[in-house]
N, C-alpha and C positions, 0 to 999 in steps of 0.2 A: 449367267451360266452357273450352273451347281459344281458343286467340289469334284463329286465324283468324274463328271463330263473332263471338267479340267486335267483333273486324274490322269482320265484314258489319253486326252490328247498329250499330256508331256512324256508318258508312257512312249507314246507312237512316233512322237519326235527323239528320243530318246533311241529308239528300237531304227529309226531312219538315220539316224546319227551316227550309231554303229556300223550299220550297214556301208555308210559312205565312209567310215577310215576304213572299212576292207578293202571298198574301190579304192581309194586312196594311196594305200598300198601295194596295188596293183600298177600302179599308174606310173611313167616314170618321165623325169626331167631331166633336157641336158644341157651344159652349159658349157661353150667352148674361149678361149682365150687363144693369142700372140696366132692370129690367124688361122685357129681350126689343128693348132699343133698341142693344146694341151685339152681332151675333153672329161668332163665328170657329168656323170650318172646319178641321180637320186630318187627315191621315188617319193609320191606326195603327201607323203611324211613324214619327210626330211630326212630320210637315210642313203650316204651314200653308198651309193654297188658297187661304182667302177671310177676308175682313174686312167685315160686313156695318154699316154704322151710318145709326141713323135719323135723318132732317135733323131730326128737332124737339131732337134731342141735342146738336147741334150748337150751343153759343154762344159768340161768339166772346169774351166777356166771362169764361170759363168754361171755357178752354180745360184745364186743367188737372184737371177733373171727368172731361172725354172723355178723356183722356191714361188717367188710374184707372180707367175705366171700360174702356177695349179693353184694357190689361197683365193687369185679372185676368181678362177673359175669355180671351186667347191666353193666361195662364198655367192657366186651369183646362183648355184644350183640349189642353194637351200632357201637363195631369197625366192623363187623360180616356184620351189614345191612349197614355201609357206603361202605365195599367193591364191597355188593351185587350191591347198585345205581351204584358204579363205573363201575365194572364189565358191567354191563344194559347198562349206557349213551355211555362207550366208543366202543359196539357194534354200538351203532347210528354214533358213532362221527366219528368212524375209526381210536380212539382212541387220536385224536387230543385233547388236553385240550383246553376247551374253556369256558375262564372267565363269572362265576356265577352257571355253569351246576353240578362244585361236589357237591357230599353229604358231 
């Protein structure tokens, strides 16, 4: 394969790479904890939009249950959309790891 050929093709992986963190971004993941009473929102990009919690979750005696209760959900929702990017980029890559491209 000559340079230039190579060229165009990282070019066009490059240009499809983009493309998929717009879908990406589009895209969104949720993650619910303590039975569907605490949910978060991300999209797969890892940013979250939304923090959903039920008032019966809510006590104020107990505050430290809802504190546990929304970390592992915003932690499960970012593990959720880092899979999603992977999942996406290593469609591109042919599942090659290539330094800088994980989520």
């Amino acid at each position: 394969m000559n340079i230039a050929k190579m060229m165009k093709e990282a070019q066009r992986m490059q240009e499809r790479m983009a493309e998929a963190q717009v879908a990406l971004a589009s895209r969104t993941v949720e993650a619910t904890t303590g039975g569907g009473k605490v949910k978060v929102t991300a999209t797969g990009t890892g940013d979250v939009t939304a923090i959903k919690i039920d008032p019966q979750v809510v006590d104020p005696n107990d505050v430290e249950m809802l504190e546990d209760l929304v970390l592992t959900a915003v932690k499960q929702a970012l593990e959720d959309a880092k899979k999603l990017g992977s999942d996406e980029m290593g469609k591109l890559t042919g599942g090659m790891k290539i330094p800088g491209l994980s989520m």
